[in-house]
C-alpha positions in Angstrom: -60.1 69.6 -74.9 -59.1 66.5 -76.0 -61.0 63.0 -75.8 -59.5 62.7 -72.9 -59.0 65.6 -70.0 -54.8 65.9 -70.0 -54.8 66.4 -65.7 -52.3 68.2 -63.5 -51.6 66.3 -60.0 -50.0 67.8 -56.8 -49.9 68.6 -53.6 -48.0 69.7 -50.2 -47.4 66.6 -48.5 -45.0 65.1 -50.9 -44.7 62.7 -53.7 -44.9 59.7 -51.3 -47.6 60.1 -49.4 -50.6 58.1 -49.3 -53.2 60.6 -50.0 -51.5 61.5 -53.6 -51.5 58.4 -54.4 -55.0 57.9 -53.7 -55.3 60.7 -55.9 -53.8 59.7 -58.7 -55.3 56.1 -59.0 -58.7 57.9 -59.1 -57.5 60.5 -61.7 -56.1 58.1 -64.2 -59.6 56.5 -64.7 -60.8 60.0 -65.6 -57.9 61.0 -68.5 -54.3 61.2 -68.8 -52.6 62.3 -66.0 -48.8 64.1 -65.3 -47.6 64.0 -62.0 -45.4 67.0 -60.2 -45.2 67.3 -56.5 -42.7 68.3 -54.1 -39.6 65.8 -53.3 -40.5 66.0 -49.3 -43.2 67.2 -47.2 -44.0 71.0 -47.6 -47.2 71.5 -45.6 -47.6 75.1 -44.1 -46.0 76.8 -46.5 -48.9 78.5 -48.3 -48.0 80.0 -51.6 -44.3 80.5 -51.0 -41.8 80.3 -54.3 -38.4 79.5 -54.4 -36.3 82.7 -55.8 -33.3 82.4 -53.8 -32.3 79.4 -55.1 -32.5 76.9 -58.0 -35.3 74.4 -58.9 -34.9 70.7 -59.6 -36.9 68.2 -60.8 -36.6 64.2 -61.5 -38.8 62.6 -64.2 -39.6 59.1 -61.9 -39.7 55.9 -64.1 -43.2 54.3 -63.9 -44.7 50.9 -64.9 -48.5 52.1 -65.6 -49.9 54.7 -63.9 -49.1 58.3 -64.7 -48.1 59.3 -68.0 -45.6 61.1 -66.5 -44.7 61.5 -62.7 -41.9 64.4 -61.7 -40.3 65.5 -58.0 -40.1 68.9 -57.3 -37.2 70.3 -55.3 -40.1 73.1 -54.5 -43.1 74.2 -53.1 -46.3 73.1 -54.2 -46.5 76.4 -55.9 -43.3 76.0 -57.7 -44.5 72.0 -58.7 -47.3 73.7 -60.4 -45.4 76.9 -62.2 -43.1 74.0 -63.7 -45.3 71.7 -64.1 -47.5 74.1 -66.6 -44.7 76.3 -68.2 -41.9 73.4 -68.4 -42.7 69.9 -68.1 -45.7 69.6 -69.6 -46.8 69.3 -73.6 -49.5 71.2 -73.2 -51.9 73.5 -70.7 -54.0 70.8 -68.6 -57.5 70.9 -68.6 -57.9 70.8 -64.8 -55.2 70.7 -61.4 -56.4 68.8 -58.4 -54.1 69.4 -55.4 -54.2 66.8 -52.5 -55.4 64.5 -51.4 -54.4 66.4 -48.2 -53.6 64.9 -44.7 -55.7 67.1 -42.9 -58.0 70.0 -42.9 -57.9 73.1 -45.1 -61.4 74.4 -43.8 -62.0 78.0 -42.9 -58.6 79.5 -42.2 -56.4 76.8 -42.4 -57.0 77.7 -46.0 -54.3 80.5 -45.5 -51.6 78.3 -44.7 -52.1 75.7 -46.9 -50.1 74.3 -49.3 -52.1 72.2 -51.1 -55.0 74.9 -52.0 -52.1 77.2 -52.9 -50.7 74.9 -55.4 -54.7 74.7 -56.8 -54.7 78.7 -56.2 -51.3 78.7 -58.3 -53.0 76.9 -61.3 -55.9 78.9 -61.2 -54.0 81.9 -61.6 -51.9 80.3 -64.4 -56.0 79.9 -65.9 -56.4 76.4 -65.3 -59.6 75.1 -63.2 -58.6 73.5 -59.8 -59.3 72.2 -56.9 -58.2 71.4 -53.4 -59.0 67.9 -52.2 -58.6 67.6 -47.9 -59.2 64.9 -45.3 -59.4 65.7 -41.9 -57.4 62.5 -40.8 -53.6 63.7 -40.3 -52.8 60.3 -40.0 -50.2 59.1 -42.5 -52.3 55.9 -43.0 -55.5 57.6 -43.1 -58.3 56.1 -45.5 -58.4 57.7 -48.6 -60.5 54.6 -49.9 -63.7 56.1 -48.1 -63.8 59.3 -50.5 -62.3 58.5 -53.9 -65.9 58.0 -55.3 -66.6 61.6 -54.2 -63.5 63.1 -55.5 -64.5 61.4 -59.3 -67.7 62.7 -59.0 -66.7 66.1 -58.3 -64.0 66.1 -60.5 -66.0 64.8 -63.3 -68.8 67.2 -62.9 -66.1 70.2 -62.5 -64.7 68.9 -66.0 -68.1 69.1 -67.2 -69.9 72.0 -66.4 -66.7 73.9 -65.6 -65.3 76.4 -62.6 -65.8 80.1 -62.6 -62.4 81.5 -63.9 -61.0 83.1 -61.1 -62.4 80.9 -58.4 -60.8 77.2 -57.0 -62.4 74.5 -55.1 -61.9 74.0 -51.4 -63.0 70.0 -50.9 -62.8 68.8 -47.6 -64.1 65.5 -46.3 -65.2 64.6 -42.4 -63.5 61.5 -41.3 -66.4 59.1 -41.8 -66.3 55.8 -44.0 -67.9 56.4 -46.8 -71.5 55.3 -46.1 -71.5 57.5 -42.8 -71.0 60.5 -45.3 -74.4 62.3 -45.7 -73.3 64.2 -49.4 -72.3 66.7 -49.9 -72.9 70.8 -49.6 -71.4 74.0 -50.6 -70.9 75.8 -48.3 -69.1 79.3 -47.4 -65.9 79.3 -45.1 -66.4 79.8 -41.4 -64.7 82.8 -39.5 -62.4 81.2 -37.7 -59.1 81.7 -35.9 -56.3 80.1 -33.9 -54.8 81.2 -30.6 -51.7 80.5 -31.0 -49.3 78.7 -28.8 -45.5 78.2 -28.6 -44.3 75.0 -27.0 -40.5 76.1 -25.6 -37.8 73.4 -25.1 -33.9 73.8 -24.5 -32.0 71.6 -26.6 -28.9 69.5 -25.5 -26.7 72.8 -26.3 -28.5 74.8 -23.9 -30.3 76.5 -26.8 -33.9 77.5 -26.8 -36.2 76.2 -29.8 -39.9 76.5 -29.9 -42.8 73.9 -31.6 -45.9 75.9 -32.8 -49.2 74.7 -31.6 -52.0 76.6 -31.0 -56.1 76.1 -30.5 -58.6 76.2 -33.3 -61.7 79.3 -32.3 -64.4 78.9 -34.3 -67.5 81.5 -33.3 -69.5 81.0 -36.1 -72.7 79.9 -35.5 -74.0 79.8 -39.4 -75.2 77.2 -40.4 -74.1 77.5 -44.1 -70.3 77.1 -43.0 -67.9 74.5 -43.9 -66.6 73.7 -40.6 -71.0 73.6 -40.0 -71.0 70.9 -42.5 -68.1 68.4 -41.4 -69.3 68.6 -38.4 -72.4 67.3 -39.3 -71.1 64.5 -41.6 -71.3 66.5 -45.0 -68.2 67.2 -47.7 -67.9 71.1 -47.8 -67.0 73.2 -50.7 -66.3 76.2 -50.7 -65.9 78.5 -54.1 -62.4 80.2 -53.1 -61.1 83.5 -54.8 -57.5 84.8 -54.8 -58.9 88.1 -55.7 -58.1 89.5 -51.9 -60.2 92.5 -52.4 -62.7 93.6 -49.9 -65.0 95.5 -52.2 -67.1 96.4 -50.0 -65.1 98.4 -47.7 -63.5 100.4 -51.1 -66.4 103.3 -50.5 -65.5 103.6 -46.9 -62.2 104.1 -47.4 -62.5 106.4 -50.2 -64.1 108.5 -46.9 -61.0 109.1 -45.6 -59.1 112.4 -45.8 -55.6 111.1 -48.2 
């Protein structure tokens, strides 16, 4: 690594939006910094990849800041494959993904594009982690956390992630003296019921809005969702290794 950590910014609720920005003025106070996130919002989309159709990006013009920043015709996924394979010198030493408007705790994890773009990097063997807030405002403050996002980046630089395994940072909507620290924590078993809202449009057409309500039945007390809930950061050490190892010997019991 060089004297300075060459870092990887994205995330899933587009170039614009506050909580990037937040950030990247915390990022380029820890090394040099290349920006490449989507053009417009992309949340929900989990790790999907454009393949159907062609990729664009636009280096934007800056006066300080980034090194470089890019917009990604993409998915948070694609901002990352480009951003390590195409538009950047070298491999970074680290991604951070967010910051995100909203959670990503226990299953929202899933769906998310902003841990899917850290997930992305990870696989592409760069360390990398998911920053959330669970404020979906637009002007949400991202003021309270950025000392906790250096410090976690910092030490992550430092001592290093597991290969294989990405960050999960989410922060309870507190200011930042409210926040107790911070914990790490597993991720809750949780699930949403989910819920279509149906509407006919003015051609007599039916369209539907998702919505749906968030279950958690997790008592544990070692849990992410445990944690915001009682004022702490949770992170969670995530995998994409999707093996369940422990039912392999129970289903080598099977008569195939």
């Amino acid at each position: 690594m060089k004297d300075k950590p060459l870092i990887l910014v994205t995330n899933d609720d587009g170039i614009n939006a506050p909580g990037i920005r937040a950030l990247i003025d915390v990022m380029i106070k820890i090394g040099d910094v290349v920006v490449v996130a989507p053009e417009s919002p992309q949340s929900g989309m989990g790790h999907a990849i454009t393949i159907n159709s062609t990729l664009q990006s636009h280096l934007i013009k800056n006066h300080g800041g980034p090194q470089k920043e890019y917009s990604c015709s993409g998915t948070p996924a694609d901002c990352v494959k480009l951003g390590i394979n195409e538009l950047m010198d070298r491999k970074p030493d680290i991604c951070v993904s967010g910051i995100n408007h909203g959670s990503n705790s226990s299953i929202n994890v899933i769906y998310s594009g902003t841990m899917s773009a850290a997930i992305e990097a990870s696989i592409e063997g760069v360390p990398a982690i998911g920053f959330s807030l669970l404020d979906y405002r637009w002007n949400a403050n991202f003021n309270n956390i950025k000392s906790f996002v250096k410090k976690i980046t910092l030490e992550a630089i430092k001592k290093g992630i597991p290969k294989g395994v990405v960050l999960n940072v989410n922060f309870p909507k507190l200011k930042e003296s409210e926040i107790k620290g911070i914990k790490i924590c597993r991720q809750a078993r949780t699930y949403w019921i989910e819920e279509f809202d149906k509407r006919i449009n003015p051609q007599g057409q039916k369209y539907y809005w998702l919505t749906g309500k968030f279950i958690n039945e997790d008592n544990g007390k070692d849990t992410d969702e445990y944690a915001l809930d009682k004022g702490y950061i949770s992170i969670v050490p995530t995998q994409f290794d999707f093996t369940a190892y422990k039912a392999i010997n129970e289903i080598k019991k099977w008569t195939l």
